[in-house]
C-alpha positions as CSV (number, residue, x, y, z in Angstrom):
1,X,-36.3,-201.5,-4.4
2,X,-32.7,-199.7,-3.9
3,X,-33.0,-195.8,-3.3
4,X,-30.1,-193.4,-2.9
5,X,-30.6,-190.2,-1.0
6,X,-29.3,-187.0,-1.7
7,X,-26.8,-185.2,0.7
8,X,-30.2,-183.3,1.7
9,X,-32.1,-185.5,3.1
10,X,-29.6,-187.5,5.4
11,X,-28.7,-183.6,6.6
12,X,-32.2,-183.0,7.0
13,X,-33.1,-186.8,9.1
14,X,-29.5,-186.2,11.2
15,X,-30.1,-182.8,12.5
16,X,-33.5,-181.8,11.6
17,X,-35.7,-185.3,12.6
18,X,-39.2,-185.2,12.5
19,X,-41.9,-187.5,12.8
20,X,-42.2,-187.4,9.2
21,X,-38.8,-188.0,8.8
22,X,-39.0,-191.0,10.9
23,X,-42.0,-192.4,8.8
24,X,-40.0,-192.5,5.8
25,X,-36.5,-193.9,7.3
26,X,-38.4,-196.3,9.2
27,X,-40.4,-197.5,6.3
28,X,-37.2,-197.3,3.7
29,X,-35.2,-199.1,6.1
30,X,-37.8,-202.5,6.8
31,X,-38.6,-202.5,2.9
32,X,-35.7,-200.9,0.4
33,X,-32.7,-201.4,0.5
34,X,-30.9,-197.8,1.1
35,X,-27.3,-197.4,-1.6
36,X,-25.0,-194.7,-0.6
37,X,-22.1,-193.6,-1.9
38,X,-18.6,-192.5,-1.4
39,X,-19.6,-189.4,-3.4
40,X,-22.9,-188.8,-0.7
41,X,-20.5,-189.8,2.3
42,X,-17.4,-186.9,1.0
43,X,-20.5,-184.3,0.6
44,X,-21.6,-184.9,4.0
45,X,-18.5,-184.7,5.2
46,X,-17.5,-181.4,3.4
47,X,-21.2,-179.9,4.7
48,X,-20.9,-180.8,8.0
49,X,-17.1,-179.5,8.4
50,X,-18.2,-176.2,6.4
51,X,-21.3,-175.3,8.2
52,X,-22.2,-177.7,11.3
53,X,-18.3,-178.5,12.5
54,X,-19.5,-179.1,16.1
55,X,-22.4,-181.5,14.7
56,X,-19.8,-183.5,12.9
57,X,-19.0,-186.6,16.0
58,X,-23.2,-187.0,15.5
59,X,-22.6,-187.5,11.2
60,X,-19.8,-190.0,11.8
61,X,-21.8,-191.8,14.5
62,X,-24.5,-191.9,12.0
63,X,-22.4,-193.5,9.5
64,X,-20.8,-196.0,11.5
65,X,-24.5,-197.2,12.1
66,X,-26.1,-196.8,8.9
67,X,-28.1,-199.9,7.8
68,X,-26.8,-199.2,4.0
69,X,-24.9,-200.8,1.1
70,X,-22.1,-198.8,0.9
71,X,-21.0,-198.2,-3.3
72,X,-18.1,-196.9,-4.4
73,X,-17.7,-195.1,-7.5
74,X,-13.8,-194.3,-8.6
75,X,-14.8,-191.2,-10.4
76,X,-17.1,-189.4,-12.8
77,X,-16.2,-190.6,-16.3
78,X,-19.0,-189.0,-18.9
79,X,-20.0,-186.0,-17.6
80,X,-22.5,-185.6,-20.8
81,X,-25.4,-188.6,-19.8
82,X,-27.5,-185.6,-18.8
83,X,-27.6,-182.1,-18.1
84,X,-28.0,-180.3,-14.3
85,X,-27.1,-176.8,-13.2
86,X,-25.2,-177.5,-10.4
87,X,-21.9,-179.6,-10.8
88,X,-21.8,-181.2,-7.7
89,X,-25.5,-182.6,-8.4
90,X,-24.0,-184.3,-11.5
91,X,-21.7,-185.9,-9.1
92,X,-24.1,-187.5,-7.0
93,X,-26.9,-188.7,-9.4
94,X,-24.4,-190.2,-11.6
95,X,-23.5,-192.2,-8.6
96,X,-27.1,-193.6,-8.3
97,X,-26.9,-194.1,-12.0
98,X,-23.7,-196.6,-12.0
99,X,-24.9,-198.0,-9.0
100,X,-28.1,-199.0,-10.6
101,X,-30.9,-197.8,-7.9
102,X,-34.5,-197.7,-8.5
103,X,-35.0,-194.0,-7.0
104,X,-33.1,-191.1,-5.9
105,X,-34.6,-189.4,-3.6
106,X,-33.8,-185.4,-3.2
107,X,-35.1,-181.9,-2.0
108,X,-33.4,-180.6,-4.5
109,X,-35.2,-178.5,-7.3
110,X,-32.6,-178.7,-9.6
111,X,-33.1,-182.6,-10.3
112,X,-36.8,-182.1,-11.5
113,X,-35.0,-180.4,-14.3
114,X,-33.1,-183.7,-15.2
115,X,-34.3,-186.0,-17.8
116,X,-33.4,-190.0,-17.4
117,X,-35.4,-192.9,-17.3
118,X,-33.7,-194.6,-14.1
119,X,-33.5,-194.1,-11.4
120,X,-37.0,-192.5,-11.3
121,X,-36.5,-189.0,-9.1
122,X,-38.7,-188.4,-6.7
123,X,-38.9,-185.9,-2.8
124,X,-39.5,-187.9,0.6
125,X,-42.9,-186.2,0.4
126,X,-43.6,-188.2,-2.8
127,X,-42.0,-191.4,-1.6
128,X,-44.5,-191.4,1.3
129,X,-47.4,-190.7,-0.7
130,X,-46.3,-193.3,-3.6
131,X,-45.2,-196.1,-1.3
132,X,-46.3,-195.3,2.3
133,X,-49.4,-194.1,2.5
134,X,-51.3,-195.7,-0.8
């Protein structure tokens, strides 16, 4: 399968790692294939200048590293393929739309609000109940 991540969840696995968090990289990584964006990459990068600025030399090791196929999409043409509260948020899962991913996965509420078929939506908490631990 190909799964994006929301801006969330690579914050959450770069500064916050857990054992849980390395179940599900560890598990994505040997059996998905990970899609990130140009959209996901400027976020980080806006997050991590805004509120961790002395964190920022452990994101851009992280992305020199990252084990992902890199997409990049020029820029957000039909902003009317679904509905979201925040934005930004349209932004980013209209990236993993163009770029054709099976899942997105977020911590973000907002997306359990958004209605489309593909890719199918889903936490890390779902992803390692659906896929992990079966």
């Amino acid at each position: 399968m190909r799964v994006m991540l929301d801006t969330n969840v690579i914050i959450s696995f770069i500064l916050f790692n857990n054992e849980r968090m390395n179940l599900f990289f560890n598990y994505l990584l040997k059996n998905d294939t990970w899609v990130i964006s140009n959209i996901i990459i400027d976020e980080l990068k806006e997050v991590f200048n805004k509120k961790f600025p002395n964190k920022i030399d452990v994101l851009n090791t992280f992305l020199k590293d990252i084990e992902a196929e890199e997409i990049i999409v020029k820029n957000v043409e039909n902003k009317k393929l679904f509905r979201i509260r925040d934005e930004k948020d349209y932004d980013v899962l209209y990236a993993a739309i163009v770029s054709k991913v099976d899942l997105f996965i977020t911590g973000d509420e907002d997306f359990k609000e958004v209605d489309i078929e593909t890719p199918k939506i889903m936490t890390i908490k779902d992803y390692i109940l659906t896929y992990i631990i079966k």
